[in-house]
C-alpha atoms as one frame of an Amber mdcrd trajectory, in Angstrom:
protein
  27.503  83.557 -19.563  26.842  80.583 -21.858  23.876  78.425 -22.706  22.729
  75.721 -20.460  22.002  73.350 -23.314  24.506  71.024 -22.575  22.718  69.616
 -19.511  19.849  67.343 -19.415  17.149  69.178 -16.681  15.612  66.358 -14.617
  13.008  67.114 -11.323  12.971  70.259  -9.702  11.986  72.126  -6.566  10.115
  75.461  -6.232  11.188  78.462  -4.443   9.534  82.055  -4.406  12.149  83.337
  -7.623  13.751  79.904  -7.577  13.589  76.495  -9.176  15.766  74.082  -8.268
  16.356  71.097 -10.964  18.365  68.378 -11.026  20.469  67.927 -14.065  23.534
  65.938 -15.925  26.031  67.226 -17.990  25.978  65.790 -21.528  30.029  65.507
 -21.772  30.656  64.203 -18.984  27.109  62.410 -17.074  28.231  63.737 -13.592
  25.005  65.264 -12.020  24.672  68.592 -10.731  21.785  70.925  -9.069  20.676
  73.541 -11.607  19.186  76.322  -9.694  17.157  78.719 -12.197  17.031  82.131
 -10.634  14.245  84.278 -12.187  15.226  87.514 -13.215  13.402  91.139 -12.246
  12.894  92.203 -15.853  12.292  96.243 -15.247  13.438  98.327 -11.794   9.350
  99.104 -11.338   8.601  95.277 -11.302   8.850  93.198  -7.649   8.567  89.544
  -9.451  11.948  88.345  -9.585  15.342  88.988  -7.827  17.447  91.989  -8.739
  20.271  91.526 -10.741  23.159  92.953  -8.163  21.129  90.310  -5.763  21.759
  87.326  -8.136  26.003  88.818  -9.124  26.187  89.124  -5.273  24.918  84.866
  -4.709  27.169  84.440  -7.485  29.966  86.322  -6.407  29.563  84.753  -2.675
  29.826  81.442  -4.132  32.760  81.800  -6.438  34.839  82.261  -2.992  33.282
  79.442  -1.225  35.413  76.077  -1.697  35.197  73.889   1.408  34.008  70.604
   2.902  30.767  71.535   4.722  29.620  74.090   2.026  27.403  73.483  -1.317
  29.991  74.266  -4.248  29.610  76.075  -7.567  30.035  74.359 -10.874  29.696
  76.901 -13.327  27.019  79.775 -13.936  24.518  80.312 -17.028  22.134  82.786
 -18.393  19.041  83.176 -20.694  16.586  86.035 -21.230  14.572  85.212 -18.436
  16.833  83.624 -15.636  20.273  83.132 -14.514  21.600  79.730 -14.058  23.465
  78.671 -11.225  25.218  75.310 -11.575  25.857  73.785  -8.183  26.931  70.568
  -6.545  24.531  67.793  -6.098  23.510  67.316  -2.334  21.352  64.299  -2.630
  20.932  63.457   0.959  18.028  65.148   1.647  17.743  67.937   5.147  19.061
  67.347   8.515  16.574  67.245  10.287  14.262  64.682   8.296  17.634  62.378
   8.419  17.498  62.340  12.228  13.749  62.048  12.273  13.764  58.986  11.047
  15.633  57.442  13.799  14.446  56.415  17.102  16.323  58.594  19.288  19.437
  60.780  19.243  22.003  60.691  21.905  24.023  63.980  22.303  26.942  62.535
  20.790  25.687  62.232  17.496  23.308  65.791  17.775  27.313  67.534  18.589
  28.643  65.679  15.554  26.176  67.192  13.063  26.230  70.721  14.892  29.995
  70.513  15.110  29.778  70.557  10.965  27.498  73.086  10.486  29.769  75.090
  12.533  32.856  74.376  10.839  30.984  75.337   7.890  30.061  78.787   9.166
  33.404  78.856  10.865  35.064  78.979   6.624  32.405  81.506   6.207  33.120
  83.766   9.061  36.668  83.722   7.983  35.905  85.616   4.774  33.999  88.187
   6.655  30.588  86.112   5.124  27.413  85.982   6.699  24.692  83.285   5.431
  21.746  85.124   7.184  19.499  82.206   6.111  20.529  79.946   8.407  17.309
  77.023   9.067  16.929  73.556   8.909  16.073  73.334   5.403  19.029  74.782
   4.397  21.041  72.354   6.155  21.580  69.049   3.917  23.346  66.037   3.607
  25.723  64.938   0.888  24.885  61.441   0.816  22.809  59.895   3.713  23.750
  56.597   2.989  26.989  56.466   5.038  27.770  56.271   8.757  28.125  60.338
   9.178  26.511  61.889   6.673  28.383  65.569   5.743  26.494  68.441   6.394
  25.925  70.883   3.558  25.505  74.674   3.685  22.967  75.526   1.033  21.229
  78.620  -0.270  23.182  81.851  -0.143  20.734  84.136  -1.646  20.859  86.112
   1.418  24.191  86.056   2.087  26.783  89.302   2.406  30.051  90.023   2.864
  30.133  92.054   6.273  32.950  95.186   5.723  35.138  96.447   8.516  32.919
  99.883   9.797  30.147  99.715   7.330  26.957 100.137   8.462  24.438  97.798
   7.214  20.637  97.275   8.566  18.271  94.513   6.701  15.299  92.726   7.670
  15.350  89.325   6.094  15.226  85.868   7.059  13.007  83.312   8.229  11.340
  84.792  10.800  11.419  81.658  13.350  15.458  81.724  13.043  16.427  85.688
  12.757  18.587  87.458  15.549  16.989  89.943  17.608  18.962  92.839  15.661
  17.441  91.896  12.341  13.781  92.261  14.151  14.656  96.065  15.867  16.514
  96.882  12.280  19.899  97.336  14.422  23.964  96.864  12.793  23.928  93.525
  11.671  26.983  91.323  11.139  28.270  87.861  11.839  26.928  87.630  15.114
  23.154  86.840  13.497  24.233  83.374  11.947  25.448  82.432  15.770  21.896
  83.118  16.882  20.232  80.696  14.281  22.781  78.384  15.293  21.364  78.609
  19.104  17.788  78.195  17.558  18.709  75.463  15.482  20.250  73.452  18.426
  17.127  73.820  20.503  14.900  72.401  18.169  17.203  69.321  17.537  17.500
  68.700  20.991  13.759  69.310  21.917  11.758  69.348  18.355  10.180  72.395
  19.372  10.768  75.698  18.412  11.674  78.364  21.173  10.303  81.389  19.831
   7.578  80.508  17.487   4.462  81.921  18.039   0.780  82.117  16.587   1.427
  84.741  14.350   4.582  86.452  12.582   4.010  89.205  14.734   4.143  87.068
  17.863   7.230  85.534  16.852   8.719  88.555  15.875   7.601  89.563  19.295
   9.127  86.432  21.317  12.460  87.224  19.845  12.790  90.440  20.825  11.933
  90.204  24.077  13.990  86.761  24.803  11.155  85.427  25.811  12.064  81.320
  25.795  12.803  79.189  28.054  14.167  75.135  28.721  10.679  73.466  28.937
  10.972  70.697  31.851   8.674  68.332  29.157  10.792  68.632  25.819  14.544
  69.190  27.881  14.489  66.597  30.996  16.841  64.355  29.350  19.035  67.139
  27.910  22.283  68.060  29.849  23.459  71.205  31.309  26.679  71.690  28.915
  23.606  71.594  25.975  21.619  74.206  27.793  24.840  76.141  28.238  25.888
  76.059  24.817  22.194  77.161  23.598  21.603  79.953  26.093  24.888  81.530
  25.242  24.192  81.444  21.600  20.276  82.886  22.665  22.243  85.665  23.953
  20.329  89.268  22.888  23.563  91.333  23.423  26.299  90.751  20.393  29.281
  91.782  22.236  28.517  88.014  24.905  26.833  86.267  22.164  29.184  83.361
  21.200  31.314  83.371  18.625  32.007  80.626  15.984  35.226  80.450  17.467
  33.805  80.376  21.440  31.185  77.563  20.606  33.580  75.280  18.756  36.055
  75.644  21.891  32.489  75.139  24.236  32.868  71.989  26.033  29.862  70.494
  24.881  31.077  70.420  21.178  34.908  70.568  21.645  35.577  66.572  21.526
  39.122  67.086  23.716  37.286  68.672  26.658  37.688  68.504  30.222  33.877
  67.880  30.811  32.515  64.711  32.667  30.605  62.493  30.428  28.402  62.248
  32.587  27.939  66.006  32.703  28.124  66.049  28.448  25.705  63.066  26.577
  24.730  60.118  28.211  20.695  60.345  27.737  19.366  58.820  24.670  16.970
  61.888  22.947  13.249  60.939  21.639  12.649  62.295  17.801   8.921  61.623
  17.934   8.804  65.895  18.588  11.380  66.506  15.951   9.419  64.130  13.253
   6.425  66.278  14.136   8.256  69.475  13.702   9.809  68.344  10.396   6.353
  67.233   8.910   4.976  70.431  10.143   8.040  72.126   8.847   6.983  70.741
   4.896   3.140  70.605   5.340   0.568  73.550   3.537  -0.503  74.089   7.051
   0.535  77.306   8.250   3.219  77.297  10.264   2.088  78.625  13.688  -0.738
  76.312  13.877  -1.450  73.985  16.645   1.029  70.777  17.917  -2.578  69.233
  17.941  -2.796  70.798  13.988   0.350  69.010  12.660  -0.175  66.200  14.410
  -3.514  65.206  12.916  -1.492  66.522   9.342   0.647  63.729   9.914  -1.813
  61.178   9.622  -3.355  62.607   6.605   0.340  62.265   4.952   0.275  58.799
   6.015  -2.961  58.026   4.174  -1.916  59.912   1.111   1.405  57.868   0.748
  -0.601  54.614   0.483  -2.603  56.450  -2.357  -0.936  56.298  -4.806  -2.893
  56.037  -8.255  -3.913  59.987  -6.600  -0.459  61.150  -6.557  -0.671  62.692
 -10.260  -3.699  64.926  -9.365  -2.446  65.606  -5.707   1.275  66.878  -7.628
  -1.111  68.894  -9.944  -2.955  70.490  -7.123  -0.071  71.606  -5.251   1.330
  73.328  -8.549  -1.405  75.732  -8.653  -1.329  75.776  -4.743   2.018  76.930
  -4.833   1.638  79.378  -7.831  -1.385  80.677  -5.556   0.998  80.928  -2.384
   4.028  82.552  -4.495   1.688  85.170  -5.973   0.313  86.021  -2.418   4.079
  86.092  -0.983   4.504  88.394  -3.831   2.157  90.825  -2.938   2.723  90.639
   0.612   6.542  90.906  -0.054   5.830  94.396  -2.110   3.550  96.029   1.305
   6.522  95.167   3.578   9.034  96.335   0.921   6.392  99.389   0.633   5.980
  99.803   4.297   9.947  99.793   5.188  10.355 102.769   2.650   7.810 104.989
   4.112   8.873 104.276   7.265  12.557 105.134   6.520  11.393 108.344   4.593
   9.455 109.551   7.439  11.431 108.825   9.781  14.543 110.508   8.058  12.344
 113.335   7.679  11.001 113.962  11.625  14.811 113.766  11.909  15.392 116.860
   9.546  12.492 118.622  11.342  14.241 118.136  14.901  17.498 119.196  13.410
  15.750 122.736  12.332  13.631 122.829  15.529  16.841 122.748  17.616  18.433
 125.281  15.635  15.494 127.423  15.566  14.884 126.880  19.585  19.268 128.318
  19.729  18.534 131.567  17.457  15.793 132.003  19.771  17.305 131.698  22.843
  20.303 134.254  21.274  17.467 136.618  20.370  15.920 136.243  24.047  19.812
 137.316  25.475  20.489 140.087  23.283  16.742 141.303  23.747  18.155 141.671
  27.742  21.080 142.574  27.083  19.548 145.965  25.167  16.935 146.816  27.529
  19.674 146.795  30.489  21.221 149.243  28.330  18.359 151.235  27.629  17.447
 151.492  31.042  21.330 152.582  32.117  20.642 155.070  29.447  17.473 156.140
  30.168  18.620 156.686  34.331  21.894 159.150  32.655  19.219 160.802  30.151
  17.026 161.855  33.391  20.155 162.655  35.433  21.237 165.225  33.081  18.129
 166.387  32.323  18.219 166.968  36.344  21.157 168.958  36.474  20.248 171.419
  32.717  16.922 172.086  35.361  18.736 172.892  38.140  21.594 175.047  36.109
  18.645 176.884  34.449  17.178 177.531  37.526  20.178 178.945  38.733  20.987
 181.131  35.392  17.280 182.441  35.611  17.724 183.473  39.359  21.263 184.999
  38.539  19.722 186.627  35.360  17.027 188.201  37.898  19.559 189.229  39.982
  21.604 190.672  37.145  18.356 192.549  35.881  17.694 194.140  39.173  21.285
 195.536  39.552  21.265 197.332  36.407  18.151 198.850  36.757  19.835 199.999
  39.666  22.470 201.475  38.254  21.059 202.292  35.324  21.281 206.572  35.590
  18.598 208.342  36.011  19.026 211.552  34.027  22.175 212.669  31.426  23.765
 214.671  34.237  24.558 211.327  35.570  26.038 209.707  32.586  29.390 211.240
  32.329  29.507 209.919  36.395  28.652 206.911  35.965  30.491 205.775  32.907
  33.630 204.783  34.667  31.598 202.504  37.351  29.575 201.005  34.477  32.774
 199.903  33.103  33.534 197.994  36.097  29.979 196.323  36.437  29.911 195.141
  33.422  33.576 193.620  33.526  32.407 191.494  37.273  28.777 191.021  35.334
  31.043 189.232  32.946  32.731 186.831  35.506  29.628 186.459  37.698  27.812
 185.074  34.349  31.385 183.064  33.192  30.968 181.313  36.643  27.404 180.945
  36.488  27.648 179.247  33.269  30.162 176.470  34.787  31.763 177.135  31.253
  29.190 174.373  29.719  26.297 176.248  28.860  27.852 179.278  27.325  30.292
 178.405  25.227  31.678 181.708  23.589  31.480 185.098  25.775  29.757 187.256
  24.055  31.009 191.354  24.895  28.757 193.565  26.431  28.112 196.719  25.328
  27.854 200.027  27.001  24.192 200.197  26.578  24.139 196.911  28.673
């Protein structure tokens, strides 16, 4: 990246990280917006923008050639900041255009909404969402003409939306962001459609349908769609309007409009079908929509009072007519600002803080229910096999006692035949040696049907060799 010498830097507006100035090129005199974008000078610091942030702005931009859409001149870089040279929009924001006038008819409102979308429309088509969508971001090239063009500005937020990637953020101005940035859902296109919707209402009504007292009400309002077409800011608004808004307002992605569906809506396609009577007849009052604008610009915060801004207004009045105390009211809101952008700062590194330890904790009561499930299955395997082993010790246990019932009875049986066996030998057992010789032969053939009376006794299973008996018995 070069040197930004060769411009001369004129005025400039603040941001948080961001200075816009206006500048002219020395070769040539053609003026240009210089935006300076502060670089984060270590990865432990949170003043300043990353620099993948500031490559992927730049990177954005360097695709981005059309009509309705801020273009990129050239890009520069010093030690402390990056230096984006874009084109000049000099007409000042939408809305503070159409403030100025007395009222707005319909017509006109669908001309300057018709742009924007065309300008989202390029966007879309290169898979890019803006993210950042709000009235200040929404300029004029050159007010000075009969239709001013409309001028997408400020892509810091912007990202190219891949095909199945999954990307969650929470960014944005909090009045303008889709429901799915708020409950930190898959984000994509479908978010710049929704600031669209918002955007329309508060042209058409100069009030704002979700904003709230606090951030956390507003936060609040969008996620629970709660809004609705106030009789008081929308009796002169028509039906095709309300259409177009509440399908935009649409909390579901898949039926939220596309940039496609709401330039073919009949309330912004110019060839359409539509009555005129049904489509922009009423002439709209922009005494609201000044009061949102100056409210939109003032140091009040913005979810004070309508009573708030409108009492602002007058002081604004009184301090244009002062001017010999414009040099120490420009001084005042230096420091003012450097007050607010250090506050942002801190609050911006809680949130960032918060969102991390939320993440990390809740990745890790995810890990724990992973190993609590799997511990609750080996448990439940444990508590089967535990049954299926004690059925089996129990069919065990029932053929242990059955046998154990059938050795009694057998040895019940051998002791009775063993009694029996006893008291037959004594009986032939001979008395005196004459009766030895006698006897010798019928011993013989005891002890051979002793032998087959204890064979059958025995069942074969409890004796399992014979064993010979001897002539002594």
């Amino acid at each position: 990246m070069q040197s930004v010498s060769q411009f001369v830097i004129s005025r400039n507006i603040s941001g948080q990280f961001a200075i816009v100035k206006r500048c002219k090129e020395k070769s040539t005199g053609a003026e240009y917006a210089a935006k300076f974008i502060k670089k984060r000078q270590s990865r432990a610091s949170r003043r300043g923008v990353r620099r993948e942030e500031i490559e992927r702005e730049v990177g954005i931009l360097q695709e981005l050639q059309h009509t309705n859409v801020v273009a990129l001149h050239d890009v520069y870089e010093n030690r402390t900041d990056v230096v984006l040279i874009l084109e000049l929009v000099s007409g000042g924001e939408l809305f503070d255009f159409l403030a100025q006038k007395e009222s707005l008819s319909e017509e006109e409102a669908t001309q300057f909404i018709k742009q924007v979308l065309d300008g989202v429309q390029y966007l879309h088509s290169k898979r890019i969402a803006h993210f950042d969508l709000k009235p200040e971001n929404i300029m004029l090239l050159d007010r000075n003409v009969p239709l001013p063009r409309i001028k997408l500005i400020d892509f810091g937020l912007a990202h190219k939306i891949e095909a199945g990637a999954d990307f969650k953020n929470i960014f944005g101005t909090p009045e303008f962001v889709a429901p799915e940035i708020v409950n930190y859902e898959q984000l994509g296109l479908e978010a710049d459609m929704w600031s669209i919707g918002v955007i329309t209402y508060i042209l058409l009504s100069g009030a704002s349908p979700f904003l709230g007292d606090t951030k956390q009400e507003t936060l609040g309002n969008i996620s629970a769609m709660n809004y609705e077409f106030d009789e008081e800011f929308f009796s002169n608004t028509s039906e095709l309007a309300k259409s177009f808004i509440k399908q935009l307002l649409e909390k579901d992605t898949r039926k939220r409009l596309t940039i496609q569906d709401a330039l073919n809506h009949p309330w912004i396609k110019e060839d359409s079908a539509a009555p005129e009577a049904e489509k922009k007849l009423e002439q709209l009052k922009t005494k609201r929509l000044k009061e949102y604008t100056i409210q939109l610009h003032s140091s009040i915060p913005q979810n004070n009072t309508y009573a708030n801004f409108e009492r602002f207004a007058h002081v604004v009045e009184d301090i244009s007519l002062m001017e010999t105390g414009l040099s120490e009211v420009a001084g005042s809101h230096h420091t003012l600002q450097g007050d607010l952008e250090a506050l942002l700062s801190i609050y911006n590194d809680k949130e960032a803080w918060y969102k991390e330890e939320s993440e990390t904790a809740r990745k890790q009561l995810s890990q724990i229910h992973y190993e609590f499930r799997k511990v609750e299955a080996t448990r439940r395997l444990l508590q089967e096999d535990m049954k299926a082993v004690d059925a089996s010790l129990e069919s065990i246990s029932g053929k242990h006692n059955q046998r154990q019932s059938q050795l009694d009875a057998l040895r019940q049986e051998l002791n009775s035949e063993m009694q029996w066996l006893q008291e037959v030998m004594s009986s032939l057992h001979p008395e005196g040696a004459n009766g030895s010789i006698h006897s010798s032969s019928l011993n013989m053939d005891v002890k051979q049907a002793l032998k087959e009376l204890l064979h059958q006794s025995c069942g074969g299973e409890l004796c399992p060799e014979e064993q010979p008996l001897t002539e002594s018995g």
